[in-house]
C-alpha positions, 0 to 999 in steps of 0.5 A, a space after each residue: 942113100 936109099 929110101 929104106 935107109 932113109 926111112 930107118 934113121 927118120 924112125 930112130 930120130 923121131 924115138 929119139 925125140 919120143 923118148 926125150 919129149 916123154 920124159 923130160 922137158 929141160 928149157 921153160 914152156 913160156 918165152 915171158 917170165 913166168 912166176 916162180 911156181 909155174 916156171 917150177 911146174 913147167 920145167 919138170 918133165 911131161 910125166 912130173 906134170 900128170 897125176 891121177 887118170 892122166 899119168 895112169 894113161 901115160 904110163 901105160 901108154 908108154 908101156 904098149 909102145 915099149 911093146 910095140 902096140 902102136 894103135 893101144 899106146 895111141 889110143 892112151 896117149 889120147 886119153 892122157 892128153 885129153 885129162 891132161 890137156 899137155 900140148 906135148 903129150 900130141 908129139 907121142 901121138 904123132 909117133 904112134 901115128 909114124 909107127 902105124 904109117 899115118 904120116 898125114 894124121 902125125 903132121 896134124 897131132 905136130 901141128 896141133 901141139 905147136 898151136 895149143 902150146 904157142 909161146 909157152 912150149 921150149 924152143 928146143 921143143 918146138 925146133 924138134 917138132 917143126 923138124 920131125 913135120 919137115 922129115 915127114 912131108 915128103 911121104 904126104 901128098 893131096 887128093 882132090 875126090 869128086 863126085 856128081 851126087 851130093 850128101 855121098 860118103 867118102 871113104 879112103 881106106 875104108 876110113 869116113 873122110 867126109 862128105 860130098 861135095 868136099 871142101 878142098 883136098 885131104 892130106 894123105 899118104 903116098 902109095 895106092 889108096 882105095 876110095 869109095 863113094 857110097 850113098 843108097 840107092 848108089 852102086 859102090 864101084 871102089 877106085 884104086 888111086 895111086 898117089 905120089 910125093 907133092 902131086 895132087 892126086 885127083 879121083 873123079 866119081 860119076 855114082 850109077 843108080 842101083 837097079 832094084 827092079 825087073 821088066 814083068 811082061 804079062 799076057 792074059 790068055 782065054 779070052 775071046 779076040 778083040 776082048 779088052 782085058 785090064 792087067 792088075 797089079 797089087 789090086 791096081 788097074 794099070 794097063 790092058 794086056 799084054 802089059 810091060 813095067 818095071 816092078 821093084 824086087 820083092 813080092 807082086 800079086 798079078 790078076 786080069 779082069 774084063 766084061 764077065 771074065 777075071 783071072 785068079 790072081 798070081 802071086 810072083 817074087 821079083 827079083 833085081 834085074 832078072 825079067 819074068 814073063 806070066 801069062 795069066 788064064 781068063 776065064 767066065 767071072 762066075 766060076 769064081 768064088 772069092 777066099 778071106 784067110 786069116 792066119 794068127 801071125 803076119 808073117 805066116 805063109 798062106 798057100 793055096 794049091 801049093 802056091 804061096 798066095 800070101 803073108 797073114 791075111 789073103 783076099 781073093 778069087 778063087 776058081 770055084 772047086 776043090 782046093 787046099 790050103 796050107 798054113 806054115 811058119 818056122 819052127 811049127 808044124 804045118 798045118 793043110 786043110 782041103 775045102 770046096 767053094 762054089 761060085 759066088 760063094 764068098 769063104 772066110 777062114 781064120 787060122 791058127 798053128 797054135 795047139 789048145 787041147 792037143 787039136 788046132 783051132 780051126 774056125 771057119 765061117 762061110 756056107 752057113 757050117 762052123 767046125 770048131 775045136 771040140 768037136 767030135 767027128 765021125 767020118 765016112 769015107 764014100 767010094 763015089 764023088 760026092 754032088 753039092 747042090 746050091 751055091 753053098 757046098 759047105 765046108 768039109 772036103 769032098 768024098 766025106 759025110 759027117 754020120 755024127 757032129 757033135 758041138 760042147 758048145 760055141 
């Protein structure tokens, strides 16, 4: 007899049973005499036994299976048995799960009735069910999964089966199965596993650590030979140059300094496992000035010369000079401004993308000058560069003078 047709009259057998088991119950449930009232209520069938929310459950139920929705008419199955607390309403579990090819989760539901329901369930019941368990067997086996990381997910189907370490082995069906072991931090490498009829499959895991970092080489370029040149990373000194470590992904401000010379601080995102090199230029510490930007919003993007420096807040050296800053965040329009810092100059700005009045608010404070919303400017446009004397150039843009500054008040 072949295994298709094995299987088919395995299937007729155990709706056989179904049919007989939902609906009539004809021996006693309980092997001592039972009073006249319980051995009443005993004989009658599963469905005579359940009222209410439980025999709603069970009716529909058995309409879903009749329909072949084997998962829903488990699924209220479940729900009539847990009303109900009818030990025999598992067997019609159990079927769902032989129709949905849970061989392993059927002989448990079987198992499950036979204990809650003891002394008290009819022999023919209990004859029946120990058969359709014995029917089933053949397409159960065993798998034993392990693994070198304790506290791991295991997962066979991408169904949750536990936790290692495992206590013991699962039941499961025979065929191929994909088992996973997952834990953060971990890479999932999923294993197929082939399990045959009464032999223990085995699935060994050894978890690789996922790698989220990259190797940063940096070098420091400009200084004279011989020069001792710190490397900083996110404002921490952590070796001279050139300079090799491993950065988690994500964003990293680079910067160098040494006796009289710093370089303006980088702003790189690193990205797993793909090196970067920077090399970053030195120069004489006076020519520096040093920027302090505020943006309304913490995600806000800071750039400056078309370099992103920053989210929300900046705070750093800047060459002294011509520069331009940029502000911009989703969904608003961008705004940019071009400023001039001497050396030593220290340059505050709080920004804001926010319109009041039809203009934007921009504050700036830093070189002794304020331009505020409200403003009234009159700008001339001059043909030749325009010089700033002092350490304190002020804040409008070169190649422009202000010919009328008119303040409403601050």
């Amino acid at each position: 007899m072949s295994i298709r047709c094995s299987i088919q009259c395995f299937t007729r057998l155990l709706f056989a049973t179904f049919l007989v088991f939902a609906s009539t119950t004809e021996a006693p449930l309980f092997a001592k005499s039972p009073s006249d009232a319980e051995a009443g209520r005993l004989t009658r069938r599963v469905r005579d036994g359940l009222s209410g929310a439980a025999l709603s459950a069970f009716e529909r139920a058995s309409t879903l299976f009749e329909d072949g929705d084997f998962r829903g008419a488990r699924a209220e199955f479940e729900r009539a048995y847990d009303l109900a607390r009818e030990p025999r309403i598992l067997y019609n579990v159990a079927v769902c799960d032989k129709m949905l090819r849970k061989y392993t989760r059927a002989i448990e539901n079987l198992e499950r009735s036979l204990r809650e329901g003891g002394s008290r369930l009819p022999s023919e019941y209990v004859m029946r069910t120990n058969e359709t368990v014995a029917a089933l067997a053949p397409y159960v086996s065993k798998m034993v999964i392990t693994s070198d990381v304790e506290g791991a997910s295991v997962l066979v189907d991408g169904e949750p089966v536990g936790t290692t370490p495992l206590d013991g082995s699962l039941g499961i069906e025979v065929g191929e199965h994909l088992v996973s072991v997952r834990k953060a931090g971990y890479l999932d490498v999923p294993k197929r596993v082939r399990v045959t009829g009464f032999e223990t499959a085995v699935a060994s895991f050894v978890l690789e650590a996922a790698i989220t970092r990259s190797e940063v080489s940096i070098e420091a370029r400009g200084a004279p030979q011989g020069t001792r040149v710190m490397i900083l990373i996110d404002g921490v000194e952590v070796g001279i140059a050139p300079f090799r470590t491993m950065l988690e992904a994500g964003p990293h401000t680079l910067g160098a300094r040494a006796a009289g010379l710093l370089a303006a601080p980088v702003r790189i995102e690193v990205l797993a496992q793909k090196p970067v090199a920077v090399a970053l230029r030195i120069e004489r510490e006076s020519k520096f000035g040093n920027l302090r930007v505020r943006a309304d919003e913490a995600s806000d993007v800071i750039e400056l010369d078309g370099r992103d420096v920053g989210r929300g807040s900046v705070d750093q050296s800047v060459t002294a000079g011509e520069h331009r800053l940029r502000v911009k965040r989703p969904g608003v329009e961008p705004r940019a401004l071009d400023f001039v810092i001497g050396e030593n100059e220290t340059r505050s700005v709080s920004l804001s993308l926010e319109k009041h009045g039809g203009l934007p608010t921009w504050l700036w404070v830093g070189g002794g000058a304020v331009l505020a919303a409200g403003a009234t400017v009159a700008v001339v446009l001059l043909t030749r560069r325009t010089t700033y004397e002092g350490s304190t150039p002020g804040t409008l843009a070169p190649r422009t003078l202000p010919a009328v500054f008119t303040f409403g008040g601050l």
